[in-house]
C-alpha positions as CSV (number, residue, x, y, z in Angstrom):
1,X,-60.2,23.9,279.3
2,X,-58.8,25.8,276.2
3,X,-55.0,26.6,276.4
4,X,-54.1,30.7,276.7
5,X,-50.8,31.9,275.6
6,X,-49.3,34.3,277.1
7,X,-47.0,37.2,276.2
8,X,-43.3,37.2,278.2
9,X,-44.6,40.2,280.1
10,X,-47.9,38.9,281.1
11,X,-47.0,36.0,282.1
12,X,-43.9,37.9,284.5
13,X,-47.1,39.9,285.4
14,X,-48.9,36.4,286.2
15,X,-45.7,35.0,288.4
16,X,-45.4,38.2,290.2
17,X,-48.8,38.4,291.5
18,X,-48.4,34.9,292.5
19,X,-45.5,34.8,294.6
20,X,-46.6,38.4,296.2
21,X,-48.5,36.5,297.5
22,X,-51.7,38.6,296.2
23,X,-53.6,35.2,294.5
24,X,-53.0,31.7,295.5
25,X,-52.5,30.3,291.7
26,X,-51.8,31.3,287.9
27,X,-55.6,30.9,287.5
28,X,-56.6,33.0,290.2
29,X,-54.7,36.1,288.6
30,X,-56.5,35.3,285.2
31,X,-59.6,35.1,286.9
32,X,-59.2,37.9,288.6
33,X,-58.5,40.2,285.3
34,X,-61.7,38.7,283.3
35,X,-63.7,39.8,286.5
36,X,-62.6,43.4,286.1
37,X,-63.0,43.0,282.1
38,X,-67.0,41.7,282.5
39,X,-67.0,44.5,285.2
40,X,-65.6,47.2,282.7
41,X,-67.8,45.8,279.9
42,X,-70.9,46.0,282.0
43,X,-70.3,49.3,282.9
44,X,-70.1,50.1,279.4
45,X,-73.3,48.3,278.4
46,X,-74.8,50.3,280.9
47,X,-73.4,53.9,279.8
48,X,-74.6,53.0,276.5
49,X,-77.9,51.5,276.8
50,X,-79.0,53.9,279.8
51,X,-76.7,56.7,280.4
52,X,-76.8,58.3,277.1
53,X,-80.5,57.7,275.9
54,X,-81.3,59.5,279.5
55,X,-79.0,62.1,278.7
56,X,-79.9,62.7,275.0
57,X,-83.9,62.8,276.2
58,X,-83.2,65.5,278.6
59,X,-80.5,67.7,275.6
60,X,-84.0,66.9,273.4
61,X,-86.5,68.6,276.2
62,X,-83.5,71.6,277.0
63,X,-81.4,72.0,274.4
64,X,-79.7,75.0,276.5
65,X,-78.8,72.6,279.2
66,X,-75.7,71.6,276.7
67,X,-72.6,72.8,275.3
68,X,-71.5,73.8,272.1
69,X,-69.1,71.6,269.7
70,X,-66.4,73.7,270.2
71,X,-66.8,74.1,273.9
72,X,-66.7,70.8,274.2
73,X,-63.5,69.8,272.0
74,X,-61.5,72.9,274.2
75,X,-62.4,71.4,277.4
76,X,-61.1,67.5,275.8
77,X,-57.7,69.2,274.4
78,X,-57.2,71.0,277.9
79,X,-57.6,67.7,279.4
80,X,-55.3,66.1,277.1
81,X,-52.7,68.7,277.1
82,X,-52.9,68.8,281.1
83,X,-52.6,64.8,281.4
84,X,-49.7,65.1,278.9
85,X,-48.1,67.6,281.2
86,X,-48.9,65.3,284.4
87,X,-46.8,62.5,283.0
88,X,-43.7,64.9,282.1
């Protein structure tokens, strides 16, 4: 098996998951985050592949159904300005 390296942090991360008693070994934890990664990247695959074809047909067939640009980027940077605000 190929040898990882690890940063300090991550491998603190690693130790403390350990002896928490949350995963029985080192390789469990790592195991554990590439599961979440191919579940994250599946997801993905999926929002791209399906998701936004279905939802571009259905902007094609009723173009009204949408919003406008600028609609759009107001709602993002309240969004953004309210999650910056959350973490003050």
């Amino acid at each position: 098996m190929a040898r990882i390296a690890f940063s300090e942090n991550e491998e603190r991360f690693i130790r403390r998951q350990v002896e928490a008693g949350n995963y029985a070994d080192e390789g469990d934890v790592v195991s554990a985050g590439l599961r979440i990664l191919q579940e994250l990247e599946d997801a993905r695959e999926k929002w791209l592949l399906e998701e936004i074809p279905a939802r571009f047909e259905e902007l094609r067939a009723d173009p009204q159904s949408g919003v406008s640009l600028g609609t759009a980027f107001a709602d993002l940077d309240a969004r953004h300005h309210s999650g910056l605000a959350q973490k003050k």
